[in-house]
PyMOL commands that place a pseudoatom at each C-alpha (Angstrom):
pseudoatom trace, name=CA, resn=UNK, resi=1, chain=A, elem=C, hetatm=0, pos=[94.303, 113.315, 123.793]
pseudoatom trace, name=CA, resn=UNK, resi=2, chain=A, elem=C, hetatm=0, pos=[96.959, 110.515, 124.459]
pseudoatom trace, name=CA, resn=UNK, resi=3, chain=A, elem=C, hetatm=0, pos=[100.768, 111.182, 124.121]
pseudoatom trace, name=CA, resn=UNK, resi=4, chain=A, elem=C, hetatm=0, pos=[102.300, 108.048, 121.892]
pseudoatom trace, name=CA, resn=UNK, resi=5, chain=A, elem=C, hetatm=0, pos=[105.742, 109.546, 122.126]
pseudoatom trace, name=CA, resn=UNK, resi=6, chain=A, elem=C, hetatm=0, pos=[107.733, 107.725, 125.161]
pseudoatom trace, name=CA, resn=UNK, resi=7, chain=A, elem=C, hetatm=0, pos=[108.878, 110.885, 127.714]
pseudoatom trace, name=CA, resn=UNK, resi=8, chain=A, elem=C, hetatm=0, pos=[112.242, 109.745, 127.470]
pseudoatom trace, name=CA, resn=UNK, resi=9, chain=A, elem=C, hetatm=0, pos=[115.308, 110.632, 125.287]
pseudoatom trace, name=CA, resn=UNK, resi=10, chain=A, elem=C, hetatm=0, pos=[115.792, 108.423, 122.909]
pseudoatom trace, name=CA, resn=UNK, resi=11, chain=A, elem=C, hetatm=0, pos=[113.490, 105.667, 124.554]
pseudoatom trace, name=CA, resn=UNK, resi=12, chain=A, elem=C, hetatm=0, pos=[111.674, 105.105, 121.345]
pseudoatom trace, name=CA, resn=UNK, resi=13, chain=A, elem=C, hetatm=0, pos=[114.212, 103.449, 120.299]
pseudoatom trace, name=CA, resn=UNK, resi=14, chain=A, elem=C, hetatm=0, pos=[114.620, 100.714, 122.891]
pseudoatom trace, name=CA, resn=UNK, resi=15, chain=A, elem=C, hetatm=0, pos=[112.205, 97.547, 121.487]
pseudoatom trace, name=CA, resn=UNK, resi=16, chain=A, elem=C, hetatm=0, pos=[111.390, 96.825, 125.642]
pseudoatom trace, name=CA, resn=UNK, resi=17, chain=A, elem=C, hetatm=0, pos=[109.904, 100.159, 125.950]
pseudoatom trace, name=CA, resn=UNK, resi=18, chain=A, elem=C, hetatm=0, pos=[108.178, 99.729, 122.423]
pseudoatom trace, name=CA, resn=UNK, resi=19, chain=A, elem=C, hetatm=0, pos=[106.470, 96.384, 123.360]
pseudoatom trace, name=CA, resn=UNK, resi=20, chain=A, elem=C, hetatm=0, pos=[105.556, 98.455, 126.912]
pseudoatom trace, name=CA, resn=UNK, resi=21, chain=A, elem=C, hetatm=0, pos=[103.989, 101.044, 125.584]
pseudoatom trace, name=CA, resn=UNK, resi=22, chain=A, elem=C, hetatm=0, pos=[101.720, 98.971, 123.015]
pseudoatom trace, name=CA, resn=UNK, resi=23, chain=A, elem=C, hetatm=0, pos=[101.200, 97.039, 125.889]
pseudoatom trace, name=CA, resn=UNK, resi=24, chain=A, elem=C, hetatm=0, pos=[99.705, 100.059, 128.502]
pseudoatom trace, name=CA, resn=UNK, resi=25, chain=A, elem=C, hetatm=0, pos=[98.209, 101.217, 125.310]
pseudoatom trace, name=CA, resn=UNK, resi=26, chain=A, elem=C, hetatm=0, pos=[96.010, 98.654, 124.195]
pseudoatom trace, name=CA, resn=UNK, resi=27, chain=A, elem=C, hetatm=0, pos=[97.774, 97.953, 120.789]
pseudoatom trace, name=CA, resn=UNK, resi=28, chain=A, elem=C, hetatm=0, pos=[97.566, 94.623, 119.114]
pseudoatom trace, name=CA, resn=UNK, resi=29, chain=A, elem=C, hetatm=0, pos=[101.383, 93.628, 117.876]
pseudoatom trace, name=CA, resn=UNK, resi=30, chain=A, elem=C, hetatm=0, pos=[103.691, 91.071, 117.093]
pseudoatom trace, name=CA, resn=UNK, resi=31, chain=A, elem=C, hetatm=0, pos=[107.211, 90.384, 117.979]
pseudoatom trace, name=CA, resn=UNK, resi=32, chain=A, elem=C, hetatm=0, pos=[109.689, 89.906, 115.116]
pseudoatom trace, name=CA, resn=UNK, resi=33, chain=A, elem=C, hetatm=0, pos=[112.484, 86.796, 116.058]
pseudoatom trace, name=CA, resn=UNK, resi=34, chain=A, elem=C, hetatm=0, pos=[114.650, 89.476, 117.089]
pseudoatom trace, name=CA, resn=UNK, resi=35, chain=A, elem=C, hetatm=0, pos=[112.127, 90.149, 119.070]
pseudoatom trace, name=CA, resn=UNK, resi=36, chain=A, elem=C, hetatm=0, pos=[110.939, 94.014, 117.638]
pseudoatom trace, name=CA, resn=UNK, resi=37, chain=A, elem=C, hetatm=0, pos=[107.408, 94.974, 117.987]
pseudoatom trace, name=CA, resn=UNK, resi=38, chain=A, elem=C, hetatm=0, pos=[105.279, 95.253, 114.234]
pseudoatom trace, name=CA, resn=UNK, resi=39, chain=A, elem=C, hetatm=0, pos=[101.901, 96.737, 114.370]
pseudoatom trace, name=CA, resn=UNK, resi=40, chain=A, elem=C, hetatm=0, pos=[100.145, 96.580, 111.089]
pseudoatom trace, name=CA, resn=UNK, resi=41, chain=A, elem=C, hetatm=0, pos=[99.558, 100.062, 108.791]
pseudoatom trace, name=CA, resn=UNK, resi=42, chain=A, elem=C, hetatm=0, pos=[96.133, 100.030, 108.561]
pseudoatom trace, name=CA, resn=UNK, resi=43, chain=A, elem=C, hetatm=0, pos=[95.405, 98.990, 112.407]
pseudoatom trace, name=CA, resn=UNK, resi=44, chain=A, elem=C, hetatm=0, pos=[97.457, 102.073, 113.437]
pseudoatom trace, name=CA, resn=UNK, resi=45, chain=A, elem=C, hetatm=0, pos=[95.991, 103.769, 111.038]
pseudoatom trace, name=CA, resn=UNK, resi=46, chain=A, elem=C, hetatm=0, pos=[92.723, 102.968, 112.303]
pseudoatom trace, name=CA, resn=UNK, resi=47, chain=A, elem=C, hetatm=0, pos=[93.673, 103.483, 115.749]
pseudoatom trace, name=CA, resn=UNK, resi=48, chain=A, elem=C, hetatm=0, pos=[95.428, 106.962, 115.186]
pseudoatom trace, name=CA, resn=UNK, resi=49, chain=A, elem=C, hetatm=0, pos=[91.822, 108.097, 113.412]
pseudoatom trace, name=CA, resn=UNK, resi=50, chain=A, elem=C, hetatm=0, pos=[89.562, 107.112, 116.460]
pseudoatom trace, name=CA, resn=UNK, resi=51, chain=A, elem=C, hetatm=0, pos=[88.436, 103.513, 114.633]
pseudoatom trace, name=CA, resn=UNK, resi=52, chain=A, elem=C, hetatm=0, pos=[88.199, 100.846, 116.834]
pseudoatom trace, name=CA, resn=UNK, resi=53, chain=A, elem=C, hetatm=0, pos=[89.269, 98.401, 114.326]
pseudoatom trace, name=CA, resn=UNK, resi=54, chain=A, elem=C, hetatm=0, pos=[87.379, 94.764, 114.490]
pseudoatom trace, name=CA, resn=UNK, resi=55, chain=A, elem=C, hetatm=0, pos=[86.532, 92.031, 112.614]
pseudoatom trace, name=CA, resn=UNK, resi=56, chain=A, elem=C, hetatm=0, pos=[83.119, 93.822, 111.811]
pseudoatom trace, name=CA, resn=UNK, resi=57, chain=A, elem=C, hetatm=0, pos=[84.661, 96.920, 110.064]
pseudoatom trace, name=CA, resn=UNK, resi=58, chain=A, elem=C, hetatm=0, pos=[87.658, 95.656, 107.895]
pseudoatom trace, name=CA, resn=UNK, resi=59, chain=A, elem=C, hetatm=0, pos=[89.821, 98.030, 107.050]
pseudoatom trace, name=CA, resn=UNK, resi=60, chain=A, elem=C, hetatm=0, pos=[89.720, 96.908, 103.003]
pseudoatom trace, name=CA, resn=UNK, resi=61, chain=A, elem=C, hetatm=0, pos=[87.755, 94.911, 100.357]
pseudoatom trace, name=CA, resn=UNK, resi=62, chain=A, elem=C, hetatm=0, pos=[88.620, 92.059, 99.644]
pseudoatom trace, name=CA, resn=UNK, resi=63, chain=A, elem=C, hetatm=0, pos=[90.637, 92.158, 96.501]
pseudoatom trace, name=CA, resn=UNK, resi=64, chain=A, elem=C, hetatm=0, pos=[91.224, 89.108, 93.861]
pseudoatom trace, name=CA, resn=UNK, resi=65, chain=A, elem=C, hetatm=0, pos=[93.014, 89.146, 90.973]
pseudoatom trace, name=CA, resn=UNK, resi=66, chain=A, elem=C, hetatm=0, pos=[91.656, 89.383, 87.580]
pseudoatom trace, name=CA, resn=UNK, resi=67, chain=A, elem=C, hetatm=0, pos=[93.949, 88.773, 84.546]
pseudoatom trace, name=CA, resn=UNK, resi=68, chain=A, elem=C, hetatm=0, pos=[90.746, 88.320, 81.968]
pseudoatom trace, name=CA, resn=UNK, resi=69, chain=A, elem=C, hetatm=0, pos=[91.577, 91.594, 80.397]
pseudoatom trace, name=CA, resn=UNK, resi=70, chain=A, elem=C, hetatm=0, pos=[95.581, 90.240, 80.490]
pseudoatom trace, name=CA, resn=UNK, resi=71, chain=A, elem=C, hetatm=0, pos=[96.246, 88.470, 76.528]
for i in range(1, 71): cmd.bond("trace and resi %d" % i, "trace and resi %d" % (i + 1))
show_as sticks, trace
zoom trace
């Protein structure tokens, strides 16, 4: 079991100790120009369910639109 909950108070909320702890955790994210850390929903997702996500098991189908029903 791995604690994702910095120890402490109200550290979470720093974007420095964000970015550090996706860092020591092995989480792929990007910085934001202000400079706050996004990790996508489905790789956290993923990650929180044990998934290892890669380019071999995408996390969706690809999806097109079709407006031949649409009059």
């Amino acid at each position: 079991m791995v604690v994702i909950v910095p120890s402490g108070p109200r550290e979470y909320q720093i974007p420095s100790k964000q970015i550090q702890w996706l860092i020591d955790n092995h989480w792929e994210h990007v910085l934001t120009g202000a400079r706050r850390p996004i990790v996508g929903r489905v790789y956290a997702r993923m990650k929180l369910a044990g998934v290892t996500p890669s380019a071999v098991n995408p996390a969706a189908e690809t999806w097109t639109l079709d407006l031949a029903n649409v009059s």
